[in-house]
Structures are given as structure tokens and as C-alpha cells.
N, C-alpha and C positions, 0 to 999 in steps of 0.2 A: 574142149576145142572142137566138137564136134558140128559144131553150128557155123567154124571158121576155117578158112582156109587162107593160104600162100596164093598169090599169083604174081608172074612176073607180064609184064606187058604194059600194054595202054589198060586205062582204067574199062573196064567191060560195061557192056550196054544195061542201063538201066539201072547202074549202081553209081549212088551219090557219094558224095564223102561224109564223112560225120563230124566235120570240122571246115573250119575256113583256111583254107590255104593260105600262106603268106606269096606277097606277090612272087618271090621271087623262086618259088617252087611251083608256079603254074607252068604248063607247058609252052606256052608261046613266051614266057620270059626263057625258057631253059633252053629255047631254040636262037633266040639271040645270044647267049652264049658259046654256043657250036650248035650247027647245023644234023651234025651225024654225032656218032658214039654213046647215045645216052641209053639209060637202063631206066626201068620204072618198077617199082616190089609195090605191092598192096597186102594187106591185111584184110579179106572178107568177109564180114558178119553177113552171113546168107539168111537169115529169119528175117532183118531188116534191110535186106540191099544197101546196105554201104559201106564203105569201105573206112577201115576205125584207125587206119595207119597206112603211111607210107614215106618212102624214099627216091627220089630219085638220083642217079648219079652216072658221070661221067668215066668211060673206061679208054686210056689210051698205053701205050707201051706197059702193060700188063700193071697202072695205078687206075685205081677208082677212085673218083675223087669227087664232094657232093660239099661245097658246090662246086661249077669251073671257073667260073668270074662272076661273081653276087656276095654279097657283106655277107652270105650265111646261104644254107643247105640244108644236112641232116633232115631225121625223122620228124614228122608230124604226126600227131594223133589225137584220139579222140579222149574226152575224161572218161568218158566211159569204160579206155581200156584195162586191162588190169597186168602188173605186174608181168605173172607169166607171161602171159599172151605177147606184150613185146620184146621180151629176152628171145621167146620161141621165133620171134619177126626177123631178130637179130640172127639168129641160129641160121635162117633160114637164109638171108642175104646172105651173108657171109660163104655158106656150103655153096650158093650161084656163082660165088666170087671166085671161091678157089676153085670149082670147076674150069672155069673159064681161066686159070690159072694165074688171075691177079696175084702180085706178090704185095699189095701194098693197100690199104684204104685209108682216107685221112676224111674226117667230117666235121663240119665247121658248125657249132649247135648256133641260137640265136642269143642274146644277151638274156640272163637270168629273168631278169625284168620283168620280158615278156611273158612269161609264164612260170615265175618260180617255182609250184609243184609240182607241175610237169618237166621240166625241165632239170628239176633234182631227179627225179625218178630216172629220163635220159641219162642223167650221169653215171648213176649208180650204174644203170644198165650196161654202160658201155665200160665201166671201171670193171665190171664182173664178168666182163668178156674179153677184159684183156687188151682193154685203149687202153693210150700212156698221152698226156697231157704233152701236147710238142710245141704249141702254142698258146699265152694267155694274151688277150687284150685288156687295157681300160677301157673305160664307157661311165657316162652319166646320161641317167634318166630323171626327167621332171614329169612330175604326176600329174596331169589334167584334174584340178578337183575342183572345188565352189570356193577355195580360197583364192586370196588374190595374188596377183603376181611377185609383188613385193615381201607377202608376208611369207614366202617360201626359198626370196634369195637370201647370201650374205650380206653383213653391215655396206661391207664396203662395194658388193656389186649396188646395192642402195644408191650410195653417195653418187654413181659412176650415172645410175640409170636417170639422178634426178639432174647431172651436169649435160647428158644427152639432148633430155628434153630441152634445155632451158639452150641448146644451141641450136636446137630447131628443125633438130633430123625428123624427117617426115617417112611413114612410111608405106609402100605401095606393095600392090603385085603383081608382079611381071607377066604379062601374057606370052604365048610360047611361042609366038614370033620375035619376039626379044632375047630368046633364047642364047645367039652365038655373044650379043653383046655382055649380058648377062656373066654367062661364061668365061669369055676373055676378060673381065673384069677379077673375076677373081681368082684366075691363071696368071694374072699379071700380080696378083697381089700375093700368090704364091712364092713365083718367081720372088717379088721383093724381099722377102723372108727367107726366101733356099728351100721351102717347101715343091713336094714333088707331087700336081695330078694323081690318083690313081684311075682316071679315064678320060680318053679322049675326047673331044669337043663329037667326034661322029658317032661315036658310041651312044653317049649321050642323046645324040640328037634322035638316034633310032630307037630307044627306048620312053622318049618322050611322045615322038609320034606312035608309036602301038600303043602306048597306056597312059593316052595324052589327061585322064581322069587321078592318075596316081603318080604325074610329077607337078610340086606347085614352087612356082620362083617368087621369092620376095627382095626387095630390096630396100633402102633405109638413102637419103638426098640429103644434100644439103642444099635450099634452093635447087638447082635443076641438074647437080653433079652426085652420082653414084656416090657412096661413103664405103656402104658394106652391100653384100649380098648372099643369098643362102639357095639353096636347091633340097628341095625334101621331096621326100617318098612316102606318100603314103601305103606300108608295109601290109595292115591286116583293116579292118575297118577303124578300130579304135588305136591303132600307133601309127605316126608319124615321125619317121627317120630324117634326121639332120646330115642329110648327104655331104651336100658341098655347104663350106662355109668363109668365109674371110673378107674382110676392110680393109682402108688405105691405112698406112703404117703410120701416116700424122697423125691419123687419130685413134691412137691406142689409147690416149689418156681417157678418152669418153667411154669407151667398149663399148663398142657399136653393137655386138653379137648381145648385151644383155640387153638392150632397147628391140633388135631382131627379134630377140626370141618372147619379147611381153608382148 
């Protein structure tokens, strides 16, 4: 570890990271989530100026909590790291924490998906330090690859995808001034189901304008009336997150969302 160091702060000058951030661990995404309280830990490889790990998190009535409002938080790092190196990372967060006398840390990793080896190795690490699992989610991931759309769904999203076409859903991409309509369209189609937002229409709107490159809206017509629509995030350069999503409830029988998403 002699080449590595602990630092707590903004990232220090002249040091890059050794990794692509996901959006929602950049600093000006973590500053739309709250203004004040945030913590930032780095991992420094000092022979190559960059930084091969980090966390950022949120401290308020003695919890830290990474993220505050983003589908995910927790540690980033590099392949490069090894092992030790980020248990000693963990060690070292952790002694900041209780200094500052947090009683509490809760860290939300990203879907397996996105990095299974790295992300097993996050587990472990944080199973051998004494995380307890308090939350699981579901989630499906579809692979970007050279095959084709159809040779990757089920029989029957098949059936669904070829009775979509032949009803003549068309589909477009929403420019970010269509945004509120967008929007309300599939808050109302929320609403129609007993489904509950988990963000504002303003919220939204302020994250689209700062990272106007990394939200994309689509939607799916029938002639010149909305059917379905979706709101994605572009996450890291190669994933793309299924934010919002939802259709009018008449037409469940077509499943709009597997026409959406080919």
C-alpha cells in the first residue's frame, strides 16, 4: 500500500480516476440530490495519479447513506484494484464514519449486471465487514449484442411484438421539450393502475436539463395518439437504464413496452 493512500475530500488536482463513473455518482448529479451533507473517500494510486476507488455519501442525523435519491450509490473502482486494497478502503470509510459518530450506513450497490466480477467481489467485501442484506430488488437486463431482437425474447412476447406491428404502433423520440407531456402521460397511466411515481415531474425536469446528453424519451402512437412511453438514462457509456415506463391499459393485449424496447 505504499504507492496508495486514503483521502477524504473533493478529488485533488491532477488526479483522474481509473474508471468511468456512473452517472449518478458524478458530483453535479449528487448535488441534485441535496445541496449540503455529502462526504467524498478516494483511494490514490500515487505512481499513476488516479484515483482506483471511491464513494461518495450522504451524512444527516448521524446516517450515511450513498445514495440519497438515485436507483444506486456504493463504491466504484477500478479492475485494477485488488482485494485488500478495497476492504483497507472500507476500513478506512467506516473509521471517518464512526468518528463523526454515524450510528448507521446503508449502500445501495448497482444491478449485478453491470459488472458481475466486480460487483461479487463488492459483496463479499462488504459481507466481511459485517453488511446484512436489508434490501433485495428484481431487475432484468437484455444484452446489447449482434443478435436480433426477437431471437432473445419469449415465444409469446413474439406473438405480442408481431400483433404490435401489424396495429401500426409507430415509433418516435421525444425531444426534451415534450418532456412535461411525455411525462404526464405516463403518470396518468400510473395512476390508471394504482402505480406510484417515484419522481417528480420537477425533479425530472432538472436532471434532464443538467444531463440533457444522458436522458433519452421515446414513445410508440397509434396514428398521432401516444400508446406507451419510456424515459431512459443513459447510466455509464455502454448501459442504458429503463427509468420510466408505461402504456394505456387498452392496450395490454399488444405490449407496447416489447415493441418500446426493439
Amino acid at each position: 500500500m505504499e504507492a496508495y493512500t486514503f483521502h477524504e475530500g473533493a478529488l485533488p488536482s491532477g488526479v483522474s480516476l481509473d474508471f468511468e463513473p456512473a452517472l449518478f455518482n458524478r458530483h453535479a448529479f449528487l448535488l441534485l440530490q441535496a445541496t449540503t451533507g455529502w462526504l467524498s473517500f478516494y483511494l490514490l494510486d500515487h505512481k499513476r495519479n488516479r484515483a482506483v476507488a471511491s464513494i461518495h455519501v450522504h451524512v444527516e442525523n448521524r446516517t450515511a447513506r450513498s445514495p440519497l435519491k438515485a436507483p444506486f450509490g456504493s463504491v466504484e473502482f477500478s479492475h485494477r484494484i485488488k482485494p485488500k486494497m478495497l476492504f483497507d478502503f472500507f476500513q478506512f470509510v467506516e473509521a471517518r464514519m464512526i468518528a463523526m459518530e454515524v450510528c448507521e450506513i446503508f449502500i445501495k450497490n448497482p444491478p449485478r449486471a453491470y459488472s458481475p466480477e466486480g460487483l461479487a467481489l463488492l459483496e463479499t467485501c462488504l459481507l466481511n465487514q459485517g453488511y446484512v442484506v436489508s434490501e433485495a430488488e428484481t431487475g432484468a437486463v437484455l444484452q446489447v449484442s449482434d443478435r436480433r431482437y426477437p431471437d432473445v425474447i419469449r415465444h409469446t412476447e413474439k406473438l405480442r411484438l408481431r400483433q404490435a406491428h401489424r396495429a401500426g404502433l409507430h415509433f418516435r423520440q421525444v425531444p426534451p421539450s415534450d418532456l412535461e407531456v411525455l411525462f404526464n402521460f405516463i403518470a396518468g397511466c400510473h395512476a390508471e393502475k394504482g402505480y406510484v411515481l417515484s419522481i417528480s415531474f420537477e425533479r425530472l425536469r432538472t436532471a434532464v436539463q443538467s444531463f440533457p446528453d444522458h436522458y433519452l424519451l421515446f414513445a410508440l402512437a397509434e396514428d398521432e395518439r401516444m400508446v406507451a412511453a419510456s424515459v431512459y438514462i443513459r447510466v455509464k457509456r455502454d448501459i442504458l437504464y429503463n427509468f420510466l415506463v408505461n402504456h394505456l391499459k387498452w392496450h395490454n393485449q399488444l405490449s407496447p413496452r416489447t415493441l418500446l424496447l426493439q
